[in-house]
C-alpha atoms as a printed R data frame, in Angstrom:
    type eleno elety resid chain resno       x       y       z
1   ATOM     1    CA   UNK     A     1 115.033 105.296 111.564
2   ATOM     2    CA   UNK     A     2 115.860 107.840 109.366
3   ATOM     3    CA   UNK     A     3 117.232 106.141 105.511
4   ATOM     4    CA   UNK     A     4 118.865 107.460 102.587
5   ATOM     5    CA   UNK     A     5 116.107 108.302 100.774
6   ATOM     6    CA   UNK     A     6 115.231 110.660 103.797
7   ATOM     7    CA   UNK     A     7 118.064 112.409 103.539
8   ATOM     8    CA   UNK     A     8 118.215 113.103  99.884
9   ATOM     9    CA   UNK     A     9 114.189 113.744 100.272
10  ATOM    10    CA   UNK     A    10 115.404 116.542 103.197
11  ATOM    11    CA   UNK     A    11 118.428 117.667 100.528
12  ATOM    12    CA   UNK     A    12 115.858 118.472  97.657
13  ATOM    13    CA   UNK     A    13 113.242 119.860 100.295
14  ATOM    14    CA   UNK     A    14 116.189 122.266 102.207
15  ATOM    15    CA   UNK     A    15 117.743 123.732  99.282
16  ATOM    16    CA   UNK     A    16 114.082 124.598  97.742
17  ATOM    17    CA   UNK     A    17 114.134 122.752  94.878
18  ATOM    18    CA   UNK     A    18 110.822 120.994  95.211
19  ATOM    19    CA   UNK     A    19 109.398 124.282  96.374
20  ATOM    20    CA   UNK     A    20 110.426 125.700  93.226
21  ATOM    21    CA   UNK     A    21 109.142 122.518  91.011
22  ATOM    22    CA   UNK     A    22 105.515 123.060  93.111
23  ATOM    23    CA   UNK     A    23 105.920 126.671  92.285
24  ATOM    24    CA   UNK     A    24 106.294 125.525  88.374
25  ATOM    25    CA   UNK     A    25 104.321 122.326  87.887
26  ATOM    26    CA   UNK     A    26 100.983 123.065  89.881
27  ATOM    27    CA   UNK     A    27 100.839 126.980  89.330
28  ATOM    28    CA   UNK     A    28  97.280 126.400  87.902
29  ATOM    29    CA   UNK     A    29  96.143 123.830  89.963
30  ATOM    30    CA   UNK     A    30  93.763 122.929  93.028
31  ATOM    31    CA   UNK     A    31  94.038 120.826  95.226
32  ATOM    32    CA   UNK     A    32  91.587 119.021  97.206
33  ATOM    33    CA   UNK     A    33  92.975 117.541 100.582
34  ATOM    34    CA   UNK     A    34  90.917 115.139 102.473
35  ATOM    35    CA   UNK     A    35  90.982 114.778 106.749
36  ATOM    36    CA   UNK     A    36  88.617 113.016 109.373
37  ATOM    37    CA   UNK     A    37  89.921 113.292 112.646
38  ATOM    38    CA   UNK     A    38  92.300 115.326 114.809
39  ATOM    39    CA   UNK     A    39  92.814 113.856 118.358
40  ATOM    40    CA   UNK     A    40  95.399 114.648 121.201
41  ATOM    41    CA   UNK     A    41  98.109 111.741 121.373
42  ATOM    42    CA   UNK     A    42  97.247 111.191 124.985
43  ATOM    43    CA   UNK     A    43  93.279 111.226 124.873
44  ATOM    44    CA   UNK     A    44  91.443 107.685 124.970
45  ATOM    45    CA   UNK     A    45  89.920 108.603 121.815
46  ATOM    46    CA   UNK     A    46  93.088 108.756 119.803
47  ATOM    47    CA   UNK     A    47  93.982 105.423 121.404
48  ATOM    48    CA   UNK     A    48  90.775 103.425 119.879
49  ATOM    49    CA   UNK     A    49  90.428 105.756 116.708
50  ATOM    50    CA   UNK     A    50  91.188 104.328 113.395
51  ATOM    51    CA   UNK     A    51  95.139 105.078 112.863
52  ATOM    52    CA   UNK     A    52  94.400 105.411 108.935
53  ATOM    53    CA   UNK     A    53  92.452 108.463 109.374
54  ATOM    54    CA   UNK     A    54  92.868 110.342 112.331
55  ATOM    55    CA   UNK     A    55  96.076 112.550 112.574
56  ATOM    56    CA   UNK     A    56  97.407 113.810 115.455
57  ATOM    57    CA   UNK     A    57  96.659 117.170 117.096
58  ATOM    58    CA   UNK     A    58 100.529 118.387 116.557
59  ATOM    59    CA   UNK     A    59 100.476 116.805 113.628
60  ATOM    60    CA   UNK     A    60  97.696 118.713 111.968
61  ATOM    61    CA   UNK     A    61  98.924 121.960 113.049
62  ATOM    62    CA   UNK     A    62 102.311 121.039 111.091
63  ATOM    63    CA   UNK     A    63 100.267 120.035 108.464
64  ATOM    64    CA   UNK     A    64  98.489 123.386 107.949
65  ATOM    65    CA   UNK     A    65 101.648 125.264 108.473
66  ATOM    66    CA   UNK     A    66 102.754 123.694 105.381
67  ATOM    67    CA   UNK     A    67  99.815 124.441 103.508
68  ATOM    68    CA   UNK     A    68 100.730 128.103 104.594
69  ATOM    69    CA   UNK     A    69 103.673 128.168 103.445
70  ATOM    70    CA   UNK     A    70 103.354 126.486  99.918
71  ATOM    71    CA   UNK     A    71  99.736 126.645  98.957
72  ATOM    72    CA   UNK     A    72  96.901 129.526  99.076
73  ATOM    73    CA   UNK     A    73  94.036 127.692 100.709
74  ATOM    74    CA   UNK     A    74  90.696 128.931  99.176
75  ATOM    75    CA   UNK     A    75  86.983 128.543 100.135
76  ATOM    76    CA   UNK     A    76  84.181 126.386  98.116
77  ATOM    77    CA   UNK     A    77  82.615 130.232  97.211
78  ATOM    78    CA   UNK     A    78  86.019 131.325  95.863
79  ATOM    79    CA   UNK     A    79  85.998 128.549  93.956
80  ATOM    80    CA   UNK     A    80  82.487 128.756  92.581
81  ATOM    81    CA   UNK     A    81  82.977 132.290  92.118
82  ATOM    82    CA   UNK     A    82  85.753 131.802  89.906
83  ATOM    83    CA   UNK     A    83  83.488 129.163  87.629
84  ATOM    84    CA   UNK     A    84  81.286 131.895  87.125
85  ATOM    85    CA   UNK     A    85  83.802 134.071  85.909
86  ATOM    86    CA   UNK     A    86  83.994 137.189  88.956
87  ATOM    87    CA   UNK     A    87  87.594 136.194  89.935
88  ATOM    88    CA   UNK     A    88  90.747 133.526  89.364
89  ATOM    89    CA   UNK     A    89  92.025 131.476  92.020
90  ATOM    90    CA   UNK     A    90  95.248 131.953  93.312
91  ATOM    91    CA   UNK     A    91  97.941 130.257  91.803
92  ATOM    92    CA   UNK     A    92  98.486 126.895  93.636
93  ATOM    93    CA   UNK     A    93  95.039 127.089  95.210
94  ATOM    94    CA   UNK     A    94  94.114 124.382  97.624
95  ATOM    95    CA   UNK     A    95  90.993 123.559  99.451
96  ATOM    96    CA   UNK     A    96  91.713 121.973 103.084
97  ATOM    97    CA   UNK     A    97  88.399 119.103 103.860
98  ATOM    98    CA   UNK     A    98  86.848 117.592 106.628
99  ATOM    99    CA   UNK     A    99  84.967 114.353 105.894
100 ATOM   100    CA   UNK     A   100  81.478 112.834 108.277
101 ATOM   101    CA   UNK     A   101  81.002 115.091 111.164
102 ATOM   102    CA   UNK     A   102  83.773 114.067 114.137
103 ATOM   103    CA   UNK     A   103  83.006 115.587 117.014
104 ATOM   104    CA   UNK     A   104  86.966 116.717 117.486
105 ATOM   105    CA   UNK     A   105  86.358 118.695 114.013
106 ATOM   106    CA   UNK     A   106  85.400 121.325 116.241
107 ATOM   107    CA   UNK     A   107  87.618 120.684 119.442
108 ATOM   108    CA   UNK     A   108  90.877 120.271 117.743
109 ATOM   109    CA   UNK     A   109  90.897 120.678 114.535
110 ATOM   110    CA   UNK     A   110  88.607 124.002 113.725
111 ATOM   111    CA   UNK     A   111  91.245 126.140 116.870
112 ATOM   112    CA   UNK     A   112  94.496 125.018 114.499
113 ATOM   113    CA   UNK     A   113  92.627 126.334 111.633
114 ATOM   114    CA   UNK     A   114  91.398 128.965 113.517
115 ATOM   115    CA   UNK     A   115  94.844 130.466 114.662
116 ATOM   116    CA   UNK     A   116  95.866 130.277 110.969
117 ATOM   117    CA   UNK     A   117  93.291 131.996 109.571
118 ATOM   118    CA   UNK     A   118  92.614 129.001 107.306
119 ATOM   119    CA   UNK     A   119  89.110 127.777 106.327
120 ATOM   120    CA   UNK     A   120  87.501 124.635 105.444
121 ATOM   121    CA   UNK     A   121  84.794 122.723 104.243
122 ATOM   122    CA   UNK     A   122  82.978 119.627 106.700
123 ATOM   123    CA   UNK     A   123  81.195 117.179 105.061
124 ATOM   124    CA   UNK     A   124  78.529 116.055 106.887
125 ATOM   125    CA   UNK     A   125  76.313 112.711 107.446
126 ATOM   126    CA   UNK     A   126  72.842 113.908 107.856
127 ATOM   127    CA   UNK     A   127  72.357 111.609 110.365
128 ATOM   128    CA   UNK     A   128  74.809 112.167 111.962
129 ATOM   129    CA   UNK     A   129  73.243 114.860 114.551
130 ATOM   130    CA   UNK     A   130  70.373 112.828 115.100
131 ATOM   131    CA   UNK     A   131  72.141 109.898 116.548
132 ATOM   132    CA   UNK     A   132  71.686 109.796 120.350
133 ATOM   133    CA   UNK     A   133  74.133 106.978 121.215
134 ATOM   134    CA   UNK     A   134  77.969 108.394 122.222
135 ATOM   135    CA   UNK     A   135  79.918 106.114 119.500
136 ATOM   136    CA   UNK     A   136  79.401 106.791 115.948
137 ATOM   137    CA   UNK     A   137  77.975 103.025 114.861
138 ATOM   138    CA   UNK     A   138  80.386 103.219 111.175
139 ATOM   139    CA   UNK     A   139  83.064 103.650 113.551
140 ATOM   140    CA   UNK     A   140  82.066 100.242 115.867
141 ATOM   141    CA   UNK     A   141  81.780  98.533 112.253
142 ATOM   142    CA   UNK     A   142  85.107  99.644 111.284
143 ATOM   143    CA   UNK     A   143  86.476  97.923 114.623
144 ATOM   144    CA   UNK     A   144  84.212  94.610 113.956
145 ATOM   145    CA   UNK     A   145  85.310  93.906 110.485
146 ATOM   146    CA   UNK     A   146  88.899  94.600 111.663
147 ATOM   147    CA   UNK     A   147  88.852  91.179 113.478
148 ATOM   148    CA   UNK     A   148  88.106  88.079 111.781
149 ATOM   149    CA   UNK     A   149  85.940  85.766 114.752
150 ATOM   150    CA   UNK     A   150  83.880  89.095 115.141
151 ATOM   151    CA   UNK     A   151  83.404  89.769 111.978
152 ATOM   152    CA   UNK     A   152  82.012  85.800 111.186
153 ATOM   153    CA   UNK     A   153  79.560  86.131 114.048
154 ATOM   154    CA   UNK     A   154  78.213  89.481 112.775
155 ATOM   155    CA   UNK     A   155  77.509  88.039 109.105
156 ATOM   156    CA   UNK     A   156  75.573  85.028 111.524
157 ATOM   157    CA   UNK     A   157  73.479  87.548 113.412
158 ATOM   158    CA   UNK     A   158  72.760  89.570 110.219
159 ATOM   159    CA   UNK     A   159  70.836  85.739 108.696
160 ATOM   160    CA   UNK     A   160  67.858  86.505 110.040
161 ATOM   161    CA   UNK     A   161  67.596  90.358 108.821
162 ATOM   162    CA   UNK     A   162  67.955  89.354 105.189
163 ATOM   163    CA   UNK     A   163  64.749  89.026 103.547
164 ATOM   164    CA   UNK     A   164  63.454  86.011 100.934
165 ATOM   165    CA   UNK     A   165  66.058  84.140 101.821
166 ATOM   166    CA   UNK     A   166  69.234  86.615 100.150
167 ATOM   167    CA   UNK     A   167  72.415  85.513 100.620
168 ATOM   168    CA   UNK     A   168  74.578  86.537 103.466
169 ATOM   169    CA   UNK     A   169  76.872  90.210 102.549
170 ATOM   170    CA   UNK     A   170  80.291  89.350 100.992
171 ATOM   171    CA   UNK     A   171  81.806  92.448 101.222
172 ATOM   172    CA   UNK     A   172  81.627  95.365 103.759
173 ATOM   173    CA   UNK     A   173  79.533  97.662 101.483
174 ATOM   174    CA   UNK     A   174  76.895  95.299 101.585
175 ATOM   175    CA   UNK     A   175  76.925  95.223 105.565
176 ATOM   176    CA   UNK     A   176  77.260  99.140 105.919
177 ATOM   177    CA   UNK     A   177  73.840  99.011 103.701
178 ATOM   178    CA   UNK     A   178  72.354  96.471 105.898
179 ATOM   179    CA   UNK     A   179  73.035  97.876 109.349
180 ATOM   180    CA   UNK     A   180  71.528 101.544 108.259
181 ATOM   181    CA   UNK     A   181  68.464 100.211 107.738
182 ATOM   182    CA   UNK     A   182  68.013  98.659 111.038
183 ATOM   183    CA   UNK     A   183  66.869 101.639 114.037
184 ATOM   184    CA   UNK     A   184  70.136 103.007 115.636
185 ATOM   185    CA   UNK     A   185  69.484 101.339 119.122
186 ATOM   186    CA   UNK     A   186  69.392  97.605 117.332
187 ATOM   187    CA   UNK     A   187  71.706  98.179 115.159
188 ATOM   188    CA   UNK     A   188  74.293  99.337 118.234
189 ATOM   189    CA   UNK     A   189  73.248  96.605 120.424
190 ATOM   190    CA   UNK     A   190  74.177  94.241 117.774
191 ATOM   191    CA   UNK     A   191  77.698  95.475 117.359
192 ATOM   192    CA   UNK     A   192  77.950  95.404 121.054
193 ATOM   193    CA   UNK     A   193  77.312  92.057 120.819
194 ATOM   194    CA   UNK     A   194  79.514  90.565 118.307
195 ATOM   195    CA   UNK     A   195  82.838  92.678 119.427
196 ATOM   196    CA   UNK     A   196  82.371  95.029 123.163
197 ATOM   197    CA   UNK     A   197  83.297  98.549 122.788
198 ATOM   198    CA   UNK     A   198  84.766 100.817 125.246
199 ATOM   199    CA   UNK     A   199  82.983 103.343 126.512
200 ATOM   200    CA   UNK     A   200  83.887 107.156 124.902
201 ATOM   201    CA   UNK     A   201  82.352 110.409 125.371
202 ATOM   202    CA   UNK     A   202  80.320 111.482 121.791
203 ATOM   203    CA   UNK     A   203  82.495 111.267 119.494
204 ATOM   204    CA   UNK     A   204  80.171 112.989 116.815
205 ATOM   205    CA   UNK     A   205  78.917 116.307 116.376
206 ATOM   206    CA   UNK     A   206  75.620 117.692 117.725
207 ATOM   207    CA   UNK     A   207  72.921 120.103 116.138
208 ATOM   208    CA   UNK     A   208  73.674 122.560 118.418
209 ATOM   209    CA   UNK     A   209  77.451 122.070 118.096
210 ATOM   210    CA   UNK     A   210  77.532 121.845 113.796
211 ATOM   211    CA   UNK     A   211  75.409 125.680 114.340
212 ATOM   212    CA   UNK     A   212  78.874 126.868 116.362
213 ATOM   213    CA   UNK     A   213  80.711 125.630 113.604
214 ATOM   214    CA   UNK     A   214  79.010 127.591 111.108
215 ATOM   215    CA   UNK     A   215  78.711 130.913 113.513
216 ATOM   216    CA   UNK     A   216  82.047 130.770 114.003
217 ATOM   217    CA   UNK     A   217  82.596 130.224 110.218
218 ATOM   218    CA   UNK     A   218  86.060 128.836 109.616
219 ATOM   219    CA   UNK     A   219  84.730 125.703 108.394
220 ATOM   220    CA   UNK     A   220  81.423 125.618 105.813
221 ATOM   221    CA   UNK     A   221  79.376 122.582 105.541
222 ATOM   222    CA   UNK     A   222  78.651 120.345 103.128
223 ATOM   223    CA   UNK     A   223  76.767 116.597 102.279
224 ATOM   224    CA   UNK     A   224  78.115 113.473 102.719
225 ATOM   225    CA   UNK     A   225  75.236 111.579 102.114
226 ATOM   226    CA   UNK     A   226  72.809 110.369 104.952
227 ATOM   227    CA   UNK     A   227  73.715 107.297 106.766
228 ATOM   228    CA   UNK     A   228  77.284 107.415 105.385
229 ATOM   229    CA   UNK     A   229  76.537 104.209 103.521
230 ATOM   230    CA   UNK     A   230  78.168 103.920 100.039
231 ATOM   231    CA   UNK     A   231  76.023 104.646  97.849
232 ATOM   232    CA   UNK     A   232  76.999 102.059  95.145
233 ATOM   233    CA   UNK     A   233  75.743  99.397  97.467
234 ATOM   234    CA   UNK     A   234  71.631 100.467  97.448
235 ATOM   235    CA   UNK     A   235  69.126 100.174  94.688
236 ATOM   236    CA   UNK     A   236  68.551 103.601  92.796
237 ATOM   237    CA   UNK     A   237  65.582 104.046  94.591
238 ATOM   238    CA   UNK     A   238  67.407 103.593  98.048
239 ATOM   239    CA   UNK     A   239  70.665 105.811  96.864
240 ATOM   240    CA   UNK     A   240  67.911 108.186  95.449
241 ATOM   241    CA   UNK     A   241  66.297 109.038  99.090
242 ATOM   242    CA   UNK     A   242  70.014 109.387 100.179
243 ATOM   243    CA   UNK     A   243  70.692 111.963  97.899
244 ATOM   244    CA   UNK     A   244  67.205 113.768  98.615
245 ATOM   245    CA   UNK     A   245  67.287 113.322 102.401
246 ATOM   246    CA   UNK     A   246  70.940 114.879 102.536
247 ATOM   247    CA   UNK     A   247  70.062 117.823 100.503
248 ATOM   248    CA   UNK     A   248  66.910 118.682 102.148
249 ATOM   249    CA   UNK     A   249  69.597 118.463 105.435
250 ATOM   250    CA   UNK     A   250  72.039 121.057 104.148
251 ATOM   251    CA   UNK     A   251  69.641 123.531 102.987
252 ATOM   252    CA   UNK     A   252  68.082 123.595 106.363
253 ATOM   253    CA   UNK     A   253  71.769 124.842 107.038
254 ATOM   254    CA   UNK     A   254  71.549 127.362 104.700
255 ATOM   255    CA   UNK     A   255  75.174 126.300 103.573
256 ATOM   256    CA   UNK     A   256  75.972 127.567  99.951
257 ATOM   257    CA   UNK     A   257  77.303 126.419  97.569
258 ATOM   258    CA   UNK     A   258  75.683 123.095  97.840
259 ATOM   259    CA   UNK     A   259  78.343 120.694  98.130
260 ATOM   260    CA   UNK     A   260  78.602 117.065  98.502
261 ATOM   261    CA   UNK     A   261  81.401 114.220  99.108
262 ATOM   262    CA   UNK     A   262  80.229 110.410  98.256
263 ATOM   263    CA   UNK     A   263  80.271 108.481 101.241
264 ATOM   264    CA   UNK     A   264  83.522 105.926 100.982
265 ATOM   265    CA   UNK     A   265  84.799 107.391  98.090
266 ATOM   266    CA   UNK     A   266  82.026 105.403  96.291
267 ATOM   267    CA   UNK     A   267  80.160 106.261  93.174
268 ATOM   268    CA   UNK     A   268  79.868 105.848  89.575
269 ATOM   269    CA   UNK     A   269  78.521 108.000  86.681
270 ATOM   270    CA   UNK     A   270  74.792 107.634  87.461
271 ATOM   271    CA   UNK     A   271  75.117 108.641  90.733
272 ATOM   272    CA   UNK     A   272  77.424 111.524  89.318
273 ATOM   273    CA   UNK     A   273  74.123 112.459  87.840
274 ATOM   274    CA   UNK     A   274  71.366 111.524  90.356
275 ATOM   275    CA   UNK     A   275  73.590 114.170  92.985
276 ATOM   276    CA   UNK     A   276  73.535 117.021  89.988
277 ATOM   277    CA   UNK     A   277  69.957 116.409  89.568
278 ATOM   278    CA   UNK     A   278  69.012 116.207  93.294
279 ATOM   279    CA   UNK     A   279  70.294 119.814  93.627
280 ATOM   280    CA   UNK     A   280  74.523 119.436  94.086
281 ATOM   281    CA   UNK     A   281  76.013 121.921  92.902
282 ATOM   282    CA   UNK     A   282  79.699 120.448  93.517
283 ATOM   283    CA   UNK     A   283  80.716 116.780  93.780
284 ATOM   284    CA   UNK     A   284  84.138 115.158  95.503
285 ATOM   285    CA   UNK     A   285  85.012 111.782  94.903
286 ATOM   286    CA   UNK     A   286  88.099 110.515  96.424
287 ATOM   287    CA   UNK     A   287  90.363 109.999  93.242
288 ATOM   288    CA   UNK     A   288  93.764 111.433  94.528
289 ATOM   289    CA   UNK     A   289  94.806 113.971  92.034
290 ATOM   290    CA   UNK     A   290  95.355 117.507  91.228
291 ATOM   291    CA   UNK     A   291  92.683 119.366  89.115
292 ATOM   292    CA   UNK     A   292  93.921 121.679  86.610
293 ATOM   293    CA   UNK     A   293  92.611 125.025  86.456
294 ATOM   294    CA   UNK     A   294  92.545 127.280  83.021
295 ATOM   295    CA   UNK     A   295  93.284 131.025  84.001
296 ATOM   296    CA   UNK     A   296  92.545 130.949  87.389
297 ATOM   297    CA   UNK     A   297  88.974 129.568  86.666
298 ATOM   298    CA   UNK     A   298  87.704 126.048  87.398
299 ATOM   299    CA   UNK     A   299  86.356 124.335  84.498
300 ATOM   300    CA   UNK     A   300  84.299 121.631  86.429
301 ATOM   301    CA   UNK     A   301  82.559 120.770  89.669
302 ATOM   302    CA   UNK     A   302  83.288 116.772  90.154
303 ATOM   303    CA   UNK     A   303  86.498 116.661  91.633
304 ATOM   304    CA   UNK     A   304  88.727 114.503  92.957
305 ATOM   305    CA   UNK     A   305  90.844 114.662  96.576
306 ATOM   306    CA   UNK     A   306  93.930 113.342  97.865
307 ATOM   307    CA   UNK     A   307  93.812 111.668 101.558
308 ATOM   308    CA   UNK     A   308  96.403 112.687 104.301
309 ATOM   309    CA   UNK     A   309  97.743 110.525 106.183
310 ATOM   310    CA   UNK     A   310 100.161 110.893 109.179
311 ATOM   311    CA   UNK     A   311 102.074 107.564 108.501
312 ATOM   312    CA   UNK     A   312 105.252 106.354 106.935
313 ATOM   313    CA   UNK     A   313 104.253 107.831 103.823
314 ATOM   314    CA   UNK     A   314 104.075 111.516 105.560
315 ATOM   315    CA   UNK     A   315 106.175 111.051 109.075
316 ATOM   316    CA   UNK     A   316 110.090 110.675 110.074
317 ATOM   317    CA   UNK     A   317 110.998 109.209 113.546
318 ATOM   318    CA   UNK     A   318 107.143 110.017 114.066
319 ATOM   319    CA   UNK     A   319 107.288 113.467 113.187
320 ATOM   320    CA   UNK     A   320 105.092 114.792 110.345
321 ATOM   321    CA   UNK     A   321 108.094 115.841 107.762
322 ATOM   322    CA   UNK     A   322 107.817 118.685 105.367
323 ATOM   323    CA   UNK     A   323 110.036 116.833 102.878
324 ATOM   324    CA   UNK     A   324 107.586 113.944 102.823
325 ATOM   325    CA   UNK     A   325 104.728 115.720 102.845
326 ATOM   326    CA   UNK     A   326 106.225 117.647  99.514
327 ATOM   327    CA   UNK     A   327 106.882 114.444  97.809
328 ATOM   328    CA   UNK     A   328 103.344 113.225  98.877
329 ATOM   329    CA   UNK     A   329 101.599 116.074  97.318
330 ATOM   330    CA   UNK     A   330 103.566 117.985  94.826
331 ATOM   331    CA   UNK     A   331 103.990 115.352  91.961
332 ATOM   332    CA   UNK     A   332 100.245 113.836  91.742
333 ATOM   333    CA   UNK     A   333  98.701 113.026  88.200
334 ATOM   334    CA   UNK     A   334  96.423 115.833  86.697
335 ATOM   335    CA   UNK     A   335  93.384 114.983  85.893
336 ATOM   336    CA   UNK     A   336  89.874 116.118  85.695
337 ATOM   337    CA   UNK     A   337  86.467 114.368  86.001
338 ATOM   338    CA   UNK     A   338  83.722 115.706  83.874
């Protein structure tokens, strides 16, 4: 149902006034967007995948065309090329991401970028291509602790995994830490048995397939830790390994710059650190703001990104809407992270 503020949202958007705001108030800025999946509407895939973070495959492509038409959409080298001084951004420079390693990265989403001539930058979970069963375990979690009863008898199975007598997890951060220490095939059996899954092709990316992506190169790769756990939720020593174990995994890729995205959004200042000194040369967070940039050169390498959704909050009548999309993105705080 389309509502007033719609209309006066489609007013401003049709007569170009918040182009011309965009055009004004974010000349020197970047920004970071943030995407998972991309899925046909009709696919059984779409149908079990986590609304909050998968967009449609029409969707997307209206997504990028707006990106065409009121951004320049840069790469992670343009953008460490202008730190070091050999050339400015673009005015209104944005940087289009890709976070864990979705299979449909590659079927869906990389062809839309592809006809566009727009690159990207995939965040992988080293893990991730090592995992032999078809569904992605995070992704079984995310179903589990999205009901209630299954999410009770999970925290009663996981008793008898918690050593010296620790108390049960109280918060899902705490669970994601426990499961990815258990072997893949227990941990999987165990979500199996607290809440049944349906059975999907792979829904995450293989060796083989994450080496297309990078021939192909529309979309660079990047760290997103190792077993996508957040890191806040291990001792240093544990988050440590993570940080080691995922960097040791992207230089086998050769990828450069070295780049890295905290798993969940979730870090602090120490772990800010711990990445830098394990070898990152660029850190994304998830704080949803623009980063200002100072004559076309960026002034830092911890940044933050702003998550797209295709919701109300993006969407009229179910179609992604240019007008809300423009209002979603165009008036976000400044700020940068040092």
């Amino acid at each position: 149902m389309t509502t007033l503020k719609d209309v006066a949202r489609h007013v401003l958007y049709g007569s170009g006034l918040l182009g011309l705001a965009h055009r004004v108030r974010n000349r020197r800025t970047l920004t970071v967007l943030m995407f998972h999946r991309v899925l046909p509407t009709n696919s059984e895939a779409y149908r079990h995948a986590e609304r909050e973070f998968t967009f449609s495959e029409n969707g997307f492509g209206r997504c990028l065309d707006f990106l065409r038409q009121h951004y320049n959409v840069v790469t992670l080298a343009d953008l460490a090329a202008a730190k070091n001084g050999l050339k400015a951004l673009p005015d209104r420079a944005a940087l289009i991401t890709f976070d864990d390693g979705w299979r449909d990265t590659l079927q869906y989403a990389q062809p839309a970028l592809l006809q566009r001539r727009l690159p990207a930058l995939l965040f992988v979970a080293a893990e991730v291509p090592t995992l032999q069963c078809d569904r992605w375990w995070q992704d079984a979690l995310v179903s589990v602790l999205a009901d209630c009863q299954a999410t009770a008898k999970l925290l009663s199975r996981l008793a008898p995994h918690q050593q010296g007598g620790a108390a049960l997890p109280d918060n899902a951060h705490q669970i994601h830490a426990i499961l990815a220490a258990m072997p893949e095939a227990a941990r999987m059996a165990l979500l199996q048995e607290v809440a049944p899954m349906p059975c999907l092709p792979r829904q995450m990316l293989t060796a083989d397939e994450l080496a297309q992506l990078q021939h192909d190169a529309t979309i660079a790769l990047g760290a997103h830790g190792f077993s996508h756990v957040p890191l806040t939720a291990l001792s240093q020593t544990q988050s440590a390994h993570e940080l080691t174990v995922s960097m040791r995994w992207l230089q086998s890729t050769h990828a450069h710059p070295l780049s890295m995205s905290f798993p969940h959004g979730a870090y602090n200042d120490g772990l800010a650190r711990a990445a830098y000194g394990a070898g990152f040369h660029w850190l994304f967070t998830s704080h949803p703001f623009l980063t200002p940039t100072i004559q076309g050169s960026q002034r830092v390498t911890t940044l933050g990104r702003i998550h797209v959704p295709e919701n109300q909050w993006t969407c009229t009548n179910g179609q992604l809407s240019f007008a809300k999309l423009a209002m979603f993105l165009f008036f976000r705080s400044k700020e940068m992270v040092q």
